[in-house]
Every structure is written in C-alpha cells, then in structure tokens.
C-alpha positions in Angstrom: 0.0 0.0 0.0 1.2 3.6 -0.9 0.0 6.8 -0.1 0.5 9.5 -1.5 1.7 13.1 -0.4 -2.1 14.1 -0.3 -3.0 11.2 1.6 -4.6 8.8 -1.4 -3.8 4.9 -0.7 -2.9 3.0 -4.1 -2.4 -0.5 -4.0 0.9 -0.4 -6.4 1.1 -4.2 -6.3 -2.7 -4.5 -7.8 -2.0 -2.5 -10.2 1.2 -4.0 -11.8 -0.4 -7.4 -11.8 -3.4 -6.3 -13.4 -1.0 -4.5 -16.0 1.3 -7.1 -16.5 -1.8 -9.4 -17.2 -3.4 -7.0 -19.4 0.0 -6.7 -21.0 -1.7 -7.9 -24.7 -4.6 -4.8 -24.4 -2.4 -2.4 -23.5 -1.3 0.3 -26.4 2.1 0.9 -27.4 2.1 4.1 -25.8 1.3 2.9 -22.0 3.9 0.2 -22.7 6.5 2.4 -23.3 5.8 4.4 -20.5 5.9 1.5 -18.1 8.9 0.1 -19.6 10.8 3.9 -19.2 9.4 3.5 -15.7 12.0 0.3 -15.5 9.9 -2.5 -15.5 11.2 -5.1 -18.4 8.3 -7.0 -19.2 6.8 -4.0 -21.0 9.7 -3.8 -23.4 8.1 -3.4 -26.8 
C-alpha cells in the first residue's frame, strides 16, 4: 500500500499485476511508459 503526499492509498502491487496481465490490451504508448518507468516485461 502507498499513499500518496495528499494522503490517497494506491495498492501499487494490484495495479502492476493487473497490468502485467493486461499486457496484450495495453497500447504501445502505456507500454513504453511503463517500460521507461524500469519494469522489463513491458519492453516493446
């Protein structure tokens, strides 16, 4: 769980396995971005 500066909560580790299982759907763009963001598996 994360929260953020203005005291939202984000479940980070929900989110990247719902991306990284949505990896197909995802557009070129948002792949990129995660993939600058350092995660390998969304290397286009």
């Amino acid at each position: 769980m994360e929260v953020l500066p203005d005291g939202t909560e984000i479940r980070l580790g929900v989110f990247l396995s719902n991306s990284k299982s949505r990896r197909a759907k995802l557009s070129a763009d948002k792949l990129q971005a995660l993939a600058d963001l350092g995660l390998d598996w969304a290397a286009v």
